[in-house]
C-alpha positions as CSV (number, residue, x, y, z in Angstrom):
1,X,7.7,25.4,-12.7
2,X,4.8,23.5,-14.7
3,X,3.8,19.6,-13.9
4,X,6.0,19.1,-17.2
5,X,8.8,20.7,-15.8
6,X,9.0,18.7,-12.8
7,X,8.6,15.5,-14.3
8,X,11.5,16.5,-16.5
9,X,13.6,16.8,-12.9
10,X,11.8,14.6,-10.9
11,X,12.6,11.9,-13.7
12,X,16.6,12.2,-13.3
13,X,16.6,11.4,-9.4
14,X,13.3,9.4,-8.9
15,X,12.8,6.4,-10.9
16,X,10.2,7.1,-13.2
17,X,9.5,10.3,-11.9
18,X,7.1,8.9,-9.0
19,X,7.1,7.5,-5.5
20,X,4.0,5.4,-6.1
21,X,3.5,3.9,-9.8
22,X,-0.2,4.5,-10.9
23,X,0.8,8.3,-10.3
24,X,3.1,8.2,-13.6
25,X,-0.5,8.0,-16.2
26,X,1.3,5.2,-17.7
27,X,-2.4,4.1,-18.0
28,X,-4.0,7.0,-19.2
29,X,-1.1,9.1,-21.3
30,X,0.6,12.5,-21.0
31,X,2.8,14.2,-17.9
32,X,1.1,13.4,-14.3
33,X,0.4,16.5,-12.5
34,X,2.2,18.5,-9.5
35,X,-0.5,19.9,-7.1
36,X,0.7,22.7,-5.0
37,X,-2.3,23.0,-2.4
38,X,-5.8,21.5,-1.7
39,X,-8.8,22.9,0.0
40,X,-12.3,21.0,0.4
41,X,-13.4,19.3,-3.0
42,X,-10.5,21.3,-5.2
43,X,-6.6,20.9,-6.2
44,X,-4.4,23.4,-7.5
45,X,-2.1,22.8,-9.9
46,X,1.9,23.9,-10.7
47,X,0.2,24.6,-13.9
48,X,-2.1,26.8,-12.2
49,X,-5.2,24.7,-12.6
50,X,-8.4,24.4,-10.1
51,X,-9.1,20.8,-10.4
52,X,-12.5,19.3,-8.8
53,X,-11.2,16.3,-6.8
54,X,-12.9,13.4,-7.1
55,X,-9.3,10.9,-6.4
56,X,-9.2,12.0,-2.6
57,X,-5.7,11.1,-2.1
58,X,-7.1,7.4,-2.8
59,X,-9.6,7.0,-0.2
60,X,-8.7,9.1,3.3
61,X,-9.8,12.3,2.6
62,X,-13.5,11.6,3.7
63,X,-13.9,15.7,4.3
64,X,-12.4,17.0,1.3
65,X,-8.5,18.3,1.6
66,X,-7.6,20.4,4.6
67,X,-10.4,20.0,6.8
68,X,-9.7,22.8,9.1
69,X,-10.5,20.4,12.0
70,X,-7.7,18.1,11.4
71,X,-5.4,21.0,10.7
72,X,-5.3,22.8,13.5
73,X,-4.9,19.1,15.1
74,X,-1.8,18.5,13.1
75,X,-0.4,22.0,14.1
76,X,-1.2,21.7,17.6
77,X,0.8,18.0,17.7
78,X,3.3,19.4,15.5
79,X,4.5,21.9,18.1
80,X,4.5,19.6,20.8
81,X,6.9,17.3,19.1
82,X,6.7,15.4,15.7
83,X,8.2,12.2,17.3
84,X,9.4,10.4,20.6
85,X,9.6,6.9,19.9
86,X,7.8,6.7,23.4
87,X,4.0,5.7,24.1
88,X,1.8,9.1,24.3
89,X,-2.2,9.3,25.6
90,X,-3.3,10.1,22.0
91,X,-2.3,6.8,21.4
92,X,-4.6,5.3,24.1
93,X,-7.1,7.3,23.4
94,X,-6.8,6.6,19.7
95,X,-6.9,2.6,20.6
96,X,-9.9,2.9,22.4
97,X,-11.7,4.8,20.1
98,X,-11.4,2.5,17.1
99,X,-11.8,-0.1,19.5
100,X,-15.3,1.3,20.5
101,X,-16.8,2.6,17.2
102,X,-15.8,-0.8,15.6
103,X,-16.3,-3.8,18.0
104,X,-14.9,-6.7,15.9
105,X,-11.7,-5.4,17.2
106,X,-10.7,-6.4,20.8
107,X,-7.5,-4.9,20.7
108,X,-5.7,-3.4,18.3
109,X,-1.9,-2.1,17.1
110,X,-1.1,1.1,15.0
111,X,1.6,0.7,12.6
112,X,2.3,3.2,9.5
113,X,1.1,2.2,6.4
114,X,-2.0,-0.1,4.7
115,X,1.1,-2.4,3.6
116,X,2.2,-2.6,7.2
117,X,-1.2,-3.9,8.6
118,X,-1.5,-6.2,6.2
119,X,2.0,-7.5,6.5
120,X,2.0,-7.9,10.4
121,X,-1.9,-9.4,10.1
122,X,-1.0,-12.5,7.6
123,X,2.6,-12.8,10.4
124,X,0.2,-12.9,13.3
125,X,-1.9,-15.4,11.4
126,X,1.1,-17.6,10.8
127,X,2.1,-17.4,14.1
128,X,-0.6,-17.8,16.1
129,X,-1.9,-20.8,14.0
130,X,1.3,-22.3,13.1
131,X,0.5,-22.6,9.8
132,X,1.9,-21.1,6.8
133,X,-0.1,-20.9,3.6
134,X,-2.3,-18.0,2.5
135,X,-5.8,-17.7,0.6
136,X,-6.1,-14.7,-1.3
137,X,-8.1,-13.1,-4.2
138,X,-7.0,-12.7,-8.0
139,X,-7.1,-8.4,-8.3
140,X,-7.1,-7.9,-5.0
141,X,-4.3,-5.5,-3.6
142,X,-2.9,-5.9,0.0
143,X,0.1,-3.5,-0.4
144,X,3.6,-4.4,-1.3
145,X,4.9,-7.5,0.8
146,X,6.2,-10.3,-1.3
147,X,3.8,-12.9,-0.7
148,X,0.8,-10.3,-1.0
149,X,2.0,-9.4,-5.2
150,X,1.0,-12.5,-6.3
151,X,-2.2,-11.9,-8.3
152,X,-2.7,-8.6,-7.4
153,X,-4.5,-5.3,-8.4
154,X,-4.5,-2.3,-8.1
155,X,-0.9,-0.1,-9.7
156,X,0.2,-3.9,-11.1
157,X,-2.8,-4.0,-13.3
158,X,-2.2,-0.5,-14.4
159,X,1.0,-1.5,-15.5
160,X,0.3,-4.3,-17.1
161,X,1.9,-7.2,-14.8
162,X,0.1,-9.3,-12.4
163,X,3.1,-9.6,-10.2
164,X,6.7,-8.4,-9.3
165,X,9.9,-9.1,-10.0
166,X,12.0,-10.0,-6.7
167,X,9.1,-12.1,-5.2
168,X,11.0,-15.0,-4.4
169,X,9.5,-18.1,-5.4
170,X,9.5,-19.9,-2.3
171,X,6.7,-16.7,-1.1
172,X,4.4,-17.1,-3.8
173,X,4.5,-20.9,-3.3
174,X,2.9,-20.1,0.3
175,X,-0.2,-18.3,-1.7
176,X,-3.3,-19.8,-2.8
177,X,-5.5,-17.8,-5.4
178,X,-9.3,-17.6,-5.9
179,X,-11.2,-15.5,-8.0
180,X,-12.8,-12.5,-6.0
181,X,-17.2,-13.5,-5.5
182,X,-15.9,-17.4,-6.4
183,X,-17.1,-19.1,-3.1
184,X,-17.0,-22.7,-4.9
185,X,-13.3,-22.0,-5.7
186,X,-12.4,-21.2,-1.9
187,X,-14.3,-24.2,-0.9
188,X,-12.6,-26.6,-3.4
189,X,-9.0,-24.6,-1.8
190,X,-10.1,-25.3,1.7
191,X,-10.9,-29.2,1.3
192,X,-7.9,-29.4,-0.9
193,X,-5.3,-27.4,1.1
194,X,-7.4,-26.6,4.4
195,X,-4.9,-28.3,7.3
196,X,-2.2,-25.6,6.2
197,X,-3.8,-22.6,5.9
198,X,-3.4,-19.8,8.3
199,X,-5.5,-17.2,6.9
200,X,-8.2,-15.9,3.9
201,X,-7.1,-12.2,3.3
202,X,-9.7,-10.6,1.1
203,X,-10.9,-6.9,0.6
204,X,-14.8,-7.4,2.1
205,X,-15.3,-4.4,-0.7
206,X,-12.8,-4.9,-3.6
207,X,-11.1,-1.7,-4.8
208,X,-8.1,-2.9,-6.9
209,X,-9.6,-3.9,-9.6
210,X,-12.2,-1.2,-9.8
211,X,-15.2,-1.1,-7.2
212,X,-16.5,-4.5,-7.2
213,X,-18.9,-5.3,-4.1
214,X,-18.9,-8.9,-2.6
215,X,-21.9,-11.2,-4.1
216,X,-24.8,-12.0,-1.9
217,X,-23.1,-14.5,1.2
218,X,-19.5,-14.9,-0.5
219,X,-18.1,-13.5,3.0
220,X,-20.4,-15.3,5.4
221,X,-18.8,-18.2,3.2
222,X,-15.6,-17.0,3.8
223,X,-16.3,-17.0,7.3
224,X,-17.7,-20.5,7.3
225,X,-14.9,-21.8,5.2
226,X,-12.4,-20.0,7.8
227,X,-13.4,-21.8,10.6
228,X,-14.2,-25.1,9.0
229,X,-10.4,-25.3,8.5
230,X,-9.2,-23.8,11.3
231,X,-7.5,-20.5,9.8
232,X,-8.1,-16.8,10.4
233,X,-10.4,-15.0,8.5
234,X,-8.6,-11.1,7.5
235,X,-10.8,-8.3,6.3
236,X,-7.8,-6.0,4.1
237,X,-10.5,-2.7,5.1
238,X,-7.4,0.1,4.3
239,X,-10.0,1.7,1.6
240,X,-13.2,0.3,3.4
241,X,-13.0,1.1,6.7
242,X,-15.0,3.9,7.8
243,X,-15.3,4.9,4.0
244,X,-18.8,3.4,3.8
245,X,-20.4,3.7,7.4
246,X,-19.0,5.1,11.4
247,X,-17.3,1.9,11.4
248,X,-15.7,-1.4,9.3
249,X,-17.2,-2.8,6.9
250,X,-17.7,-6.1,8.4
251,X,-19.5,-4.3,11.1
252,X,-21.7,-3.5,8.7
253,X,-22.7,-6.7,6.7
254,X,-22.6,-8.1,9.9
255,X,-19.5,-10.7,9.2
256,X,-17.1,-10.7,11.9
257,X,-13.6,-11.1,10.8
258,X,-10.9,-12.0,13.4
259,X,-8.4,-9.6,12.0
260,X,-9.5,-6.4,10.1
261,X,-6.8,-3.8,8.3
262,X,-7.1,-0.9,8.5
263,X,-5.4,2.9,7.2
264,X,-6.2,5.8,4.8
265,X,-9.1,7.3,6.6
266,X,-8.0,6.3,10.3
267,X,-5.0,8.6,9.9
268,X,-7.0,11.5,8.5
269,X,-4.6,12.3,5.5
270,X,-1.2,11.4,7.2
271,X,0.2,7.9,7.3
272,X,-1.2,5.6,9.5
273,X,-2.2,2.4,9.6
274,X,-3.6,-0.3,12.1
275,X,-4.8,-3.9,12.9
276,X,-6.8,-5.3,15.1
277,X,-9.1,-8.3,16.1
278,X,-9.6,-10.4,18.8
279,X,-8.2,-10.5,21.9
280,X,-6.7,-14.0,22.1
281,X,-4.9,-13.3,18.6
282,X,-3.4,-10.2,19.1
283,X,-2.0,-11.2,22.5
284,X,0.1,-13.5,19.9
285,X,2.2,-10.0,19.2
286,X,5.2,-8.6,21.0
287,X,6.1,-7.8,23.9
288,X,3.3,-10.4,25.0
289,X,4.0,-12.9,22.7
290,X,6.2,-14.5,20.1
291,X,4.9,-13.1,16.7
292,X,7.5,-9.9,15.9
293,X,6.6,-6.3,15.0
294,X,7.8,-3.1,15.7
295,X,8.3,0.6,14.3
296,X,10.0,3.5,15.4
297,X,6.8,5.8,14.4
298,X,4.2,3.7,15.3
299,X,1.6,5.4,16.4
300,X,3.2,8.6,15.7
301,X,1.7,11.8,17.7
302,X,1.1,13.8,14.3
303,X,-0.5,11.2,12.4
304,X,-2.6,10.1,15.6
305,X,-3.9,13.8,16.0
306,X,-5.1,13.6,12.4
307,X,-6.8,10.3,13.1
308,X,-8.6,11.5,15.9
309,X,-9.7,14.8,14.8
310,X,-10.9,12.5,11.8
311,X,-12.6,10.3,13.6
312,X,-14.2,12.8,15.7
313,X,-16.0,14.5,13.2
314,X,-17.2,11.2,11.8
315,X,-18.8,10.8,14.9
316,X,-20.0,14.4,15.1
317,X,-21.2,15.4,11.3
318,X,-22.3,11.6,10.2
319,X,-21.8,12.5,6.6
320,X,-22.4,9.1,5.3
321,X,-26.3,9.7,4.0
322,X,-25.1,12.8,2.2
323,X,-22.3,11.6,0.3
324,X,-23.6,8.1,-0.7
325,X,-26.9,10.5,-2.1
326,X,-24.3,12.7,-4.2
327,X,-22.6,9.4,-5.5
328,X,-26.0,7.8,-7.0
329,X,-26.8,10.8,-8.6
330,X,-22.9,10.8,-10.1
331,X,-23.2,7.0,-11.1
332,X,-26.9,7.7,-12.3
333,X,-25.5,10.6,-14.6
334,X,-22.6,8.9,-16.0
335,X,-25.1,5.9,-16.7
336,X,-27.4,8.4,-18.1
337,X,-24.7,10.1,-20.7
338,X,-23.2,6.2,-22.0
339,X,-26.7,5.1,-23.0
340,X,-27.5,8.1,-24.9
341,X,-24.5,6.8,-27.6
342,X,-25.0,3.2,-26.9
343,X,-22.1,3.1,-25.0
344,X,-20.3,-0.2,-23.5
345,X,-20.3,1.0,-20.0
346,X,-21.5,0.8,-16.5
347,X,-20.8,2.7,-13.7
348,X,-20.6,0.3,-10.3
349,X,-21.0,2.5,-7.2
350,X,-21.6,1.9,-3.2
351,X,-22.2,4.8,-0.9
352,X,-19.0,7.0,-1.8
353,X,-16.9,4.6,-4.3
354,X,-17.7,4.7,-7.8
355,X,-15.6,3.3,-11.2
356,X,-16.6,4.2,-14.7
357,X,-16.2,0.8,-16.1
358,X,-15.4,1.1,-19.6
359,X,-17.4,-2.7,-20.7
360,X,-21.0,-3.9,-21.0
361,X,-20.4,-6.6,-18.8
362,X,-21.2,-6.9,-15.0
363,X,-18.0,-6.7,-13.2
364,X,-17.9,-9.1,-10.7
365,X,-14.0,-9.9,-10.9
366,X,-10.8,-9.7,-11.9
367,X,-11.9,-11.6,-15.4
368,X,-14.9,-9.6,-15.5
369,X,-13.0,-6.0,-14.9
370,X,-10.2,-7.1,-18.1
371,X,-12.7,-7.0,-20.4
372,X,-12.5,-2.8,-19.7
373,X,-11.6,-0.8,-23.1
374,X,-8.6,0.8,-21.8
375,X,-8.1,3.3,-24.4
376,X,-11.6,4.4,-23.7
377,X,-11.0,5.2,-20.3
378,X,-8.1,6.6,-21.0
379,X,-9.5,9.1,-23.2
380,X,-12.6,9.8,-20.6
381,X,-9.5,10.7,-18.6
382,X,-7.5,12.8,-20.2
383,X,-11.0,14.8,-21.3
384,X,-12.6,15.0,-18.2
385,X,-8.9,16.4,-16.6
386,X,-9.1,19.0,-19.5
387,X,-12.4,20.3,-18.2
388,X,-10.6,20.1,-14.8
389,X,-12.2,17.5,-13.1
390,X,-9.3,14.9,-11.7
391,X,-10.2,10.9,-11.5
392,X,-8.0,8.1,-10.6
393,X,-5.7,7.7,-13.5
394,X,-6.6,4.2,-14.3
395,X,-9.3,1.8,-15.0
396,X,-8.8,-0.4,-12.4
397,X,-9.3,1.9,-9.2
398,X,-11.7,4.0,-7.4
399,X,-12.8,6.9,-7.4
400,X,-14.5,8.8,-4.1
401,X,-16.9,11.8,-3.4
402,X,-16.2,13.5,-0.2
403,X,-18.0,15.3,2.4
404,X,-16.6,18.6,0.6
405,X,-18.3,18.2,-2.9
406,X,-21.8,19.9,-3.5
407,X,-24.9,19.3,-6.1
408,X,-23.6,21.1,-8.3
409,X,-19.9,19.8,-8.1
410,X,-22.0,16.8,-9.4
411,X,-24.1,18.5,-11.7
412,X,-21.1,20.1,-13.9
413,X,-19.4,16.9,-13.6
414,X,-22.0,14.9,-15.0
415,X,-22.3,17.5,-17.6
416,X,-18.8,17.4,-18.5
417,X,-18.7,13.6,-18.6
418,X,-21.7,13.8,-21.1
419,X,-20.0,15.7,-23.6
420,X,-16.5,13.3,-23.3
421,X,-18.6,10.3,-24.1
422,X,-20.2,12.1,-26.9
423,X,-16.8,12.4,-28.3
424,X,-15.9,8.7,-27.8
């Protein structure tokens, strides 16, 4: 059957035809696609389309789709048993590793999803503090807990809201919101509200709102302002984390969070997520102490295998050089084609995130990102996917280049993108 098709079924069981919103292209027009298989930088389609993938499943597939590596990982797990509910060596080993190639974590606990680290890291916050109140950042995204909607990026921007209904009020009364790069505004929070906060939960790279890197010492502020009240400083790195370096990214700017998020790329394509920090504030979790969490797959064998084999050939192949080189040259070639019509556009890019941001102004934040002509991305959308290239389907998210895509997977894209904006 064609991707029509199965939205036609898919429609009658699953509300709105999706399990995850922005896949619906409420943002960008016309039937989402149904991709039967995946092999380095390329999709294939129900429709029968090759598609050059520059969407990467959202962020984990750092090697391209089916890395034969993490495969044969997978398969080997698989037939040992998919689940036990029971502690295995992979997830020691797995422990230590992250542990090792990113040292801001002490210790750390693998749950199953970005929305799960997050959820147990702001819990472990409030426990271990005894505190209850949250800072967070207008457009960031920290997955689907109640108290994390409020404000948020990501698929809520897409759809137009800026928050969900069923988020009881008494949650978003717990939240505090600054503007993402507003360091001033997180100060004025902190002297207002300081005493009851437990945490400031911020992407260190923002990637719900589009790409949109920290300013110059916002998160050594963050930092400060952390310990000048007494809360926990949370680095949401689900997208950044070994996206942009061997490591987190607050190994790399050189601010140490005490809890960091983490998922997409750890799990190497298969769901799994973790958090971690120091030592004194994860001994606040079960069974040692008194803050709650759990999960039947935690730390799943499958998953686990994928995440190591992943984070093996990080270790091994080092890709990061290459891929941030092929993103410039993307970013430099979109740039290129906009000014050549005069075009309100820039395209924001750090080693292997980009967004074609569809404005003249620098985006900087969420106020800075809704000044975007929709429509216009929409249409650079819907024409780049008919000369079978595949972005994000929305403004306000991120696109990635993999270890998989080539020069001249650049070069043709580029090309293509030219001739779109020339019929903007």
């Amino acid at each position: 059957m064609n991707s029509s098709e199965l939205f036609e079924r898919a429609c009658r069981r699953i509300p709105g035809g999706v399990n995850s919103p922005v896949r619906a292209f409420s943002a960008v027009g016309g039937d989402p696609i149904y991709v039967e298989r995946g092999k380095g930088a390329r999709m294939w389609t129900s429709d029968g389309r090759e598609l050059t993938d520059f969407c990467g499943s959202w962020g984990p597939l750092l090697f391209g789709h089916a890395r034969d590596e993490v495969v044969e990982a997978v398969c080997k797990a698989a037939a040992g048993g998919t689940s036990f509910g029971i502690n295995t060596e992979r997830e020691v080993e797995f422990a230590e590793r992250i542990c090792r190639m990113a040292p801001c974590m002490d210790m750390v606990r693998l749950v199953n999803s970005g929305t799960e680290a997050t959820m147990t890291a702001l819990r472990l916050a409030r426990g271990f503090t005894g505190r209850r109140k949250i800072i967070k950042f207008d457009g960031c995204y920290h997955g689907h807990a109640d108290y994390l909607l409020v404000s948020a990026g990501s698929g809520l921007l897409t759809g137009g809201i800026s928050s969900s209904a069923g988020v009881s009020p008494a949650a978003a009364a717990e939240v505090l919101v600054a503007p993402y790069n507003d360091l001033d505004a997180v100060q004025r929070i902190v002297a207002r509200d300081g005493a009851a906060v437990a945490a400031i939960i911020v992407e260190p790279v923002a990637g719900n709102m589009g790409l949109v890197p920290p300013a110059g010492g916002f998160l050594a502020g963050l930092r400060a302002a952390a310990d000048a009240c007494g809360a926990l400083l949370v680095f949401d790195e689900v997208i950044s984390g070994f996206r942009l370096g061997p490591t987190t990214y607050g190994m790399l700017c050189g601010v140490k969070p005490d809890l960091t998020c983490l998922g997409k790329i750890i799990g190497g394509g298969l769901p799994l997520g973790a958090v971690g920090g120091r030592r004194d504030v994860m001994c606040a979790l079960a069974p040692l102490g008194k803050v709650y969490q759990a999960g039947t797959l935690s730390g799943n064998p499958v998953a686990v295998a994928a995440g190591l084999a992943m984070l093996r050939l990080i270790e091994t192949e080092q890709p990061y050089a290459g891929i941030a080189f092929l993103t410039r040259g993307l970013a430099d070639g979109l740039d290129a084609a906009a000014r050549s019509r005069d075009a309100a556009f820039r395209c924001a890019s750090l080693g292997s995130m980009f967004t074609p941001f569809f404005t003249a102004r620098e985006v900087t934040d969420l106020a800075t990102a809704k000044t975007c002509d929709t429509a216009a991305h929409a249409a650079f959308f819907r024409g780049m996917l008919a000369r079978g290239f595949y972005l994000p389907p929305s403004q306000f998210e991120v696109g990635f280049v993999s270890a998989a895509h080539t020069e001249t997977d650049i070069r043709e894209f580029t090309a293509a993108a030219a001739r779109v904006m020339a019929a903007l």
